[in-house]
C-alpha positions in Angstrom: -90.3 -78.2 -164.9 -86.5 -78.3 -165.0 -84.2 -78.2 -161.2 -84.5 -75.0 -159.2 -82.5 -72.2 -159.3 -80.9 -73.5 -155.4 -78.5 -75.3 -157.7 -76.7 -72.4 -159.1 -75.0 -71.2 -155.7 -71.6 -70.5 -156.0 -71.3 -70.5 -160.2 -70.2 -67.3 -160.1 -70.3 -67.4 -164.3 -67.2 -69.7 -164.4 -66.8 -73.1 -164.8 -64.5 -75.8 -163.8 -61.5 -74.4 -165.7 -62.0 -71.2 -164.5 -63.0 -69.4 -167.8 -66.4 -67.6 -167.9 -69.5 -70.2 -168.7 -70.9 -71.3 -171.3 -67.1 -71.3 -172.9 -68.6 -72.8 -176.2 -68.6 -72.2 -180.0 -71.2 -69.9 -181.5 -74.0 -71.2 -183.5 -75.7 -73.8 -181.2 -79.4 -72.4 -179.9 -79.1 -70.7 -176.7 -80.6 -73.6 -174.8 -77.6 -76.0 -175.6 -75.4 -73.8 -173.7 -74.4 -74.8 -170.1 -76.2 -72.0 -168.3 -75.9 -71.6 -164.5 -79.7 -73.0 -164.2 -78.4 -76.2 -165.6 -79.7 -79.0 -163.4 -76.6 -81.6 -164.7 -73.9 -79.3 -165.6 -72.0 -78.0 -163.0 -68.8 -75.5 -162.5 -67.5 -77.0 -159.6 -67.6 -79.5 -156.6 -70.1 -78.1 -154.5 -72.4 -77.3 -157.3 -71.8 -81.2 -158.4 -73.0 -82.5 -154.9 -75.9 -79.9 -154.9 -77.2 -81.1 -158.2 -77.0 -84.7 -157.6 -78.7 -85.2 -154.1 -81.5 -82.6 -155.5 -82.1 -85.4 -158.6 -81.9 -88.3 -155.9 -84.9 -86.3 -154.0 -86.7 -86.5 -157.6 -86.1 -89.8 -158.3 -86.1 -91.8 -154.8 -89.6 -93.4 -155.2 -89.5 -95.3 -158.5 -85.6 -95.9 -158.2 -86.3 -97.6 -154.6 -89.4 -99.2 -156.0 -86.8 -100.9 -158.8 -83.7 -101.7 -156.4 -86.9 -103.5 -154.4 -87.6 -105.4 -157.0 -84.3 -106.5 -158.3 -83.0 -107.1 -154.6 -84.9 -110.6 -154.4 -82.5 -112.2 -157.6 -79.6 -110.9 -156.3 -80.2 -112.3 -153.1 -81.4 -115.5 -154.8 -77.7 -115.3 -156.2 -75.9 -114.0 -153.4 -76.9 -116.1 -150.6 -76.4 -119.5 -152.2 -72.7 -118.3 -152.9 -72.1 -116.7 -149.9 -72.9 -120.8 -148.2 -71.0 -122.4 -151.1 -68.0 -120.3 -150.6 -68.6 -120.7 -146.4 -69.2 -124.5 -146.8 -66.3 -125.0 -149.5 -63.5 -123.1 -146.8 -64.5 -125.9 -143.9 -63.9 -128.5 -146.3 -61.1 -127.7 -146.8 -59.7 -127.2 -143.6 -60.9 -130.3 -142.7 -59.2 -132.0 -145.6 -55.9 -130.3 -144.9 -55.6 -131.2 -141.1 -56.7 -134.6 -142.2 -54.9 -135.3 -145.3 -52.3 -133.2 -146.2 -51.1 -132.8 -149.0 -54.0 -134.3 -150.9 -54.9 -131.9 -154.0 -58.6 -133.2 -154.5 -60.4 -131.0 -152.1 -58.2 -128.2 -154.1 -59.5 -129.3 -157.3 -63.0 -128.7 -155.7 -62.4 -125.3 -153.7 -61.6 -124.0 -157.5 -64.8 -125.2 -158.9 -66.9 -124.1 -156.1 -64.8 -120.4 -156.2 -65.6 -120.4 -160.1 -69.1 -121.6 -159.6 -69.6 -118.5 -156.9 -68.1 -115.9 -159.0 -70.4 -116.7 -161.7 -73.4 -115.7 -159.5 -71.3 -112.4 -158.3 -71.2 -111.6 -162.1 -74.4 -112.2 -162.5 -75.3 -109.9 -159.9 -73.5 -107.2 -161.1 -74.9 -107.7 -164.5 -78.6 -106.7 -162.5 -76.8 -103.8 -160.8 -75.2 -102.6 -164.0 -79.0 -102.7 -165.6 -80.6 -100.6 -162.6 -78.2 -98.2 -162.9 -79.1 -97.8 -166.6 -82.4 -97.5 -165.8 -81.9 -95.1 -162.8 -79.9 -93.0 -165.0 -82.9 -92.5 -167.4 -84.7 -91.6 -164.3 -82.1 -88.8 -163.4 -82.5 -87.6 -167.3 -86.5 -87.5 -167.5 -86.0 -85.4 -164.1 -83.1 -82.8 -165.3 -85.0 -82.9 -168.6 -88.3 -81.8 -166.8 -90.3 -85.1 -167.4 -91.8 -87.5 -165.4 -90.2 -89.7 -163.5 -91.6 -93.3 -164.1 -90.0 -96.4 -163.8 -91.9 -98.2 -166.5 -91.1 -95.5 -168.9 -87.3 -95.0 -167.6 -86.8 -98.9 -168.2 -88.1 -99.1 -171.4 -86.5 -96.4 -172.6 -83.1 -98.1 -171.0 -84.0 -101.7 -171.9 -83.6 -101.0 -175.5 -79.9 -100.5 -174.8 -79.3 -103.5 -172.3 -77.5 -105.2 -174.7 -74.9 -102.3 -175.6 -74.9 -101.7 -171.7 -74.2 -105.1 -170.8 -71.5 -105.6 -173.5 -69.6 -102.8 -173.0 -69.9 -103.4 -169.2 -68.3 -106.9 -170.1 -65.6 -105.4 -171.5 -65.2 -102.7 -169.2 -65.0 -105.9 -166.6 -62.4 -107.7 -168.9 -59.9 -104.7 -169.6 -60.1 -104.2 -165.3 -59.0 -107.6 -165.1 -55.9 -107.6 -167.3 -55.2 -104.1 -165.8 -54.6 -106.4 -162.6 -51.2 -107.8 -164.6 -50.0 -104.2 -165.0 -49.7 -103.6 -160.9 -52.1 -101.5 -158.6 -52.0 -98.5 -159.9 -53.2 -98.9 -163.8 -56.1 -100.9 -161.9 -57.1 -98.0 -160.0 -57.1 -95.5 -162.9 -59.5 -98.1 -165.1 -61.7 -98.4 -162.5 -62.4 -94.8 -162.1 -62.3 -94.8 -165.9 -65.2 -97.0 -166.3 -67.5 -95.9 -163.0 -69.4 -93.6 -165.9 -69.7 -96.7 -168.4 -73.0 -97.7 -167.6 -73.9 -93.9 -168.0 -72.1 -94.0 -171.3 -73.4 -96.5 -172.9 -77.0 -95.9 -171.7 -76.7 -92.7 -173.3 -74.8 -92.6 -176.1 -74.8 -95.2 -178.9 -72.0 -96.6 -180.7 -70.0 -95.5 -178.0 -67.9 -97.2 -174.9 -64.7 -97.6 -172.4 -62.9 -95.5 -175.5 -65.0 -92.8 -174.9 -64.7 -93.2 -171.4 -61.6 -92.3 -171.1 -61.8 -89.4 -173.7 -64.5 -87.9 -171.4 -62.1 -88.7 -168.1 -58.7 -87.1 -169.2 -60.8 -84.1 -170.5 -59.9 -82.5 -167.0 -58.7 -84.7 -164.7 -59.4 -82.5 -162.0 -63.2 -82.8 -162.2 -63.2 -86.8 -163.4 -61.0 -87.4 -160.4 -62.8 -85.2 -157.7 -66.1 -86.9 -158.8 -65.3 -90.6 -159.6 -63.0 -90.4 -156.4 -66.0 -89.5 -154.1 -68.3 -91.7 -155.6 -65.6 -95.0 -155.3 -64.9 -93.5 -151.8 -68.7 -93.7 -150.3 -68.8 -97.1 -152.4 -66.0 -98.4 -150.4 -66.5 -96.7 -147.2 -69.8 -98.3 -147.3 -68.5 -101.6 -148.3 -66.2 -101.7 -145.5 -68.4 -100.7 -142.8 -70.9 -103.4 -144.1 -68.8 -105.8 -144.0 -68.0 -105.2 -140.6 -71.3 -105.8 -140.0 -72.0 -108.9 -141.6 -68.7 -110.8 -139.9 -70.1 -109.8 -137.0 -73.6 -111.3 -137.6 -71.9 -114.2 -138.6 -69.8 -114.5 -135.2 -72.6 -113.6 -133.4 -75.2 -116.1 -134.9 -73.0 -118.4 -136.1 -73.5 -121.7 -138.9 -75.2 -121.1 -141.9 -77.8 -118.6 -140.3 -75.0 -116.4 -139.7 -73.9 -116.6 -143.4 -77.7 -116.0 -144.4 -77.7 -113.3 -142.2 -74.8 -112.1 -143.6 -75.4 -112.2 -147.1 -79.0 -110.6 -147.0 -77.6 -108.0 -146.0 -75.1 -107.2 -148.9 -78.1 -107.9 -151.0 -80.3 -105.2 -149.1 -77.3 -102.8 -149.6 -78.3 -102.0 -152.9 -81.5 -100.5 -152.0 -79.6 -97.3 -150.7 -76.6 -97.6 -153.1 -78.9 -98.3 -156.4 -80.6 -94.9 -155.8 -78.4 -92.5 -154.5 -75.1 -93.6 -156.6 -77.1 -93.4 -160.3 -77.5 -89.5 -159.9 -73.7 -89.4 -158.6 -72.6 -91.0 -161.7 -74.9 -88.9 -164.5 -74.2 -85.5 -163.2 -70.1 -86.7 -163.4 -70.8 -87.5 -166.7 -72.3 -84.6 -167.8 -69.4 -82.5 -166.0 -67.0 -84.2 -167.4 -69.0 -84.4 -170.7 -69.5 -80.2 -170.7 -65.4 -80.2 -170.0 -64.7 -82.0 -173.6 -67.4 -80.8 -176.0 -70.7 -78.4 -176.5 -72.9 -79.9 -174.0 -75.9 -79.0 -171.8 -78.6 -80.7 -170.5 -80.3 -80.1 -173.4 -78.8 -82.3 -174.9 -80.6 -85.2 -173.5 -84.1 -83.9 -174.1 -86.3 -85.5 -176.0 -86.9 -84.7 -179.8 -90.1 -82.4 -180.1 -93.3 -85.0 -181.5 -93.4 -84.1 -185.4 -96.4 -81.5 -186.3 -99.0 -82.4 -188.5 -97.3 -80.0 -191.1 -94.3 -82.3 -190.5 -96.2 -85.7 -190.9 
């Protein structure tokens, strides 16, 4: 069974652009039109937030149950970094109190800083997967199915490859956006927060159509991704308050241990309440471009034996 009705408050037959919903061309079937009931689409902020943290109340169990499971990689990746990068920083201030001017320990503060953001990368190559998979969670629940995790990732694990791919590139064009100034950085990385939605869900498609969906109506894209990077980095922040005070507090490598567990254990929280954040923006912004309702996303109907 598809969302309650609680969603709907405050639709008031409109929708973000403030013409009267669905605002669509004839000839689809009535159920691929954005209705009010619609547990993805949504008119307007508040109907947004409503819709999301009702699909993280669906899917909490099996998308915990898989952040569990991939949190004990990514701290197998994390912490090791975390002490390289520690280690590598007192090294080097011994080496320049002792010899200045000597480039060596340099030479290996770059290969150990290389060497560390490889594991980071890898580690958001795991995140970037759970999120596809928590997304076909949020799907199977707005599409009134059940919510599994062995069917959710194996219906996402036969796109990893486009995911991971397109996430790679997404990562790339973020990184030469860095030589255009602040700004252009900013606008690709609220560009891309949907691409692991995107390319989960739609094949052949990528950052390009990221963007198509995103300047649809800015107004919605930036209301949404905005939030979404904000709790991200309000979260960030506050954790990593947290973790340099473990590490004053304990101190050595326990501290760093200490420290770095606990940005692995963030993705418990983030990897199930975020996913749901991300697909209903999506489908908002999705809705705001082109015929589009939940719907959409269903599952074909099994043939009939007439069919067969």
């Amino acid at each position: 069974m598809i969302l309650g009705l609680y969603v709907t408050q405050g639709w008031a037959e409109m929708d973000g652009n403030g013409n009267y919903w669905p605002a669509q061309p004839p000839g689809l079937p009535p159920a691929f039109y954005p209705t009010p009931a619609d547990p993805l689409v949504s008119p307007d902020f508040a109907g947004w937030w409503r819709r999301s943290f009702a699909l993280v109340r669906r899917i909490w169990k099996p998308a915990l149950t898989l952040q569990a499971i991939l949190v004990v990689p990514m701290a197998a990746l994390l912490i090791p970094s975390q002490l390289m990068l520690a280690e590598q920083q007192e090294n080097l201030q011994e080496a320049a109190v002792a010899r200045p001017g000597d480039i060596a320990p340099l030479a290996d503060a770059l290969t150990v800083g290389f060497a560390s953001l490889g594991m980071t990368f890898a580690v958001l190559l795991i995140s970037t997967v759970a999120t596809s998979i928590t997304a076909r969670m949020v799907v199977r629940a707005a599409t009134g199915q059940p919510v599994g995790l062995k069917a959710a990732a194996a219906s996402a694990l036969r796109r990893v490859h486009a995911v991971i791919g397109w996430q790679i590139v997404g990562l790339l064009l973020a990184g030469l956006s860095v030589l255009a100034c602040v700004l252009p950085v900013i606008y690709v990385a609220a560009v891309i927060a949907i691409l692991p939605v995107v390319a989960t869900l739609e094949r052949g498609t990528g950052v390009g159509r990221c963007f198509a969906l995103f300047n649809a109506d800015l107004g919605t894209s930036v209301s949404r991704v905005a939030t979404i990077l904000g709790l991200n980095i309000g979260a960030s922040l506050a954790l990593g308050v947290v973790s340099v005070a473990l590490e004053i507090i304990v101190g050595g490598t326990a501290g760093n241990v200490a420290g770095s567990v606990l940005n692995a254990l963030y993705y418990l929280p983030a990897g199930v309440i975020l996913p749901p954040l991300l697909v209903t923006a999506y489908a908002d912004m999705r809705a705001r471009r082109e015929p589009f309702s939940t719907a959409y996303l269903a599952p074909a109907p099994a043939p009939t034996p007439q069919q067969t």
